[in-house]
N, C-alpha and C positions, 0 to 999 in steps of 0.2 A: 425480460432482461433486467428490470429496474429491481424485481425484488431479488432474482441474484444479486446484484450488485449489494445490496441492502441487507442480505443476508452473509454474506462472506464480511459485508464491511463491521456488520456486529460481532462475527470471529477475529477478525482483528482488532478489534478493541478489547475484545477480551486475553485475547493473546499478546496483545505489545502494551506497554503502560504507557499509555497517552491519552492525552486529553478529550479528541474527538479521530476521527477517522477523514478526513479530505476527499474530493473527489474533483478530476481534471481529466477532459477532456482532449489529448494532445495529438497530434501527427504531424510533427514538422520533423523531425528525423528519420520518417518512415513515408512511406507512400500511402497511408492508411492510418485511422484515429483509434487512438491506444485510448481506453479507460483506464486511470491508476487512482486506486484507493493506495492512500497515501495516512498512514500515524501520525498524526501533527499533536503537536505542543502551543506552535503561535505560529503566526502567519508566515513567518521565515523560516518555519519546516518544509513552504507546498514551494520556495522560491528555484524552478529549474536552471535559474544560471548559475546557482553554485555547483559544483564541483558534484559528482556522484558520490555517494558511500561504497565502499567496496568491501566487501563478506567474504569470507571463507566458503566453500564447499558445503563443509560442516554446519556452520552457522546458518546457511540458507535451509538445506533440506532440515535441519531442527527449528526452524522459525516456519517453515511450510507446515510440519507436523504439527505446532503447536494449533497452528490456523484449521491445519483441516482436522484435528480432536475438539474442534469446539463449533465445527458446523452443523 
């Protein structure tokens, strides 16, 4: 699973312009621990108490595509 992880997380670097790519461990919202590779810039891109970003439809499946053309 680790080089999934490692592998999709170097398609998001190539696909989002950011600095490194993040990685967190979480399941407090859920019954079960979510892996999110996360695009960060600085340390207050991984911060989950702010507020979510919200996408479009649109923007989501073109920002999937971009991810999975470069895996």
């Amino acid at each position: 699973e680790h080089l999934e992880n490692k592998k999709v997380s170097h398609a998001i670097g190539k696909a989002i312009e950011c600095k490194r790519v993040g990685v967190a461990v979480i399941g407090l919202e859920v019954a079960h621990a979510h892996i999110h590779l996360i695009p960060i810039n600085s340390v207050a891109d991984i911060d989950f108490s702010k507020p979510k970003l919200s996408f479009s439809q649109e923007e989501l499946a073109s920002t999937a595509e971009k991810i999975k053309s470069r895996l």
